[in-house]
N, C-alpha and C positions, 0 to 999 in steps of 0.2 A: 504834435505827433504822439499816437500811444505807442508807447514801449512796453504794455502789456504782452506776454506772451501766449499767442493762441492757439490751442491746441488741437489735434489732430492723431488720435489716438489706434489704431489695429487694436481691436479686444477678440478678434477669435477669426482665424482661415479655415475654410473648409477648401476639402477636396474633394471635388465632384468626380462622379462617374466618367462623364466624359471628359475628364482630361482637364477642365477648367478649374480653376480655383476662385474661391468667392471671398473675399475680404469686407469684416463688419466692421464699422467706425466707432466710435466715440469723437462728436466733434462738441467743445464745448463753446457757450453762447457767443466768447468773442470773436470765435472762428465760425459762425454761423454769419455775423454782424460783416466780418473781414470777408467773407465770399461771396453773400451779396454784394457788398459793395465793389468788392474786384468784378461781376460779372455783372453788373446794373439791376441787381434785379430788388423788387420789391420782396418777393417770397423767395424762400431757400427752394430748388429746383434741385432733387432727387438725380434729372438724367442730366442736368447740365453739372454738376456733385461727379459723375460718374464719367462723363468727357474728362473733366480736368484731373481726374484721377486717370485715368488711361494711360493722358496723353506726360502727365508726370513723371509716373513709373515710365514709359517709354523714351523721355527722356533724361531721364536718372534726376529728375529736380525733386524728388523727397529722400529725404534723409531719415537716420532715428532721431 
């Protein structure tokens, strides 16, 4: 098991006009390695990145 910790970083929130807010990442490589392989995937996936962030925030599973 690695006990490397992988990260997952906020480097900057914006706040959009309408009401939305946009959140920019820093994920670094072993947290790229870690979410493909949590999600099967060969390539790092942008909109499946952005489900799991949703659905996180929504249910409080990210921390600082």
């Amino acid at each position: 098991m690695n006990s490397k910790i992988k990260r997952l970083r906020i480097t900057d929130i914006n706040h959009n006009d309408d009401g939305t807010t946009t959140l920019i990442f820093d994920l670094d490589d072993d947290f790229i390695e870690w979410f493909k392989e949590r999600e099967g995937l060969k390539r790092f996936s942008h909109k499946r990145f952005e489900k799991f962030i949703k659905e996180s925030l929504k249910n409080g599973r990210l921390k600082k």
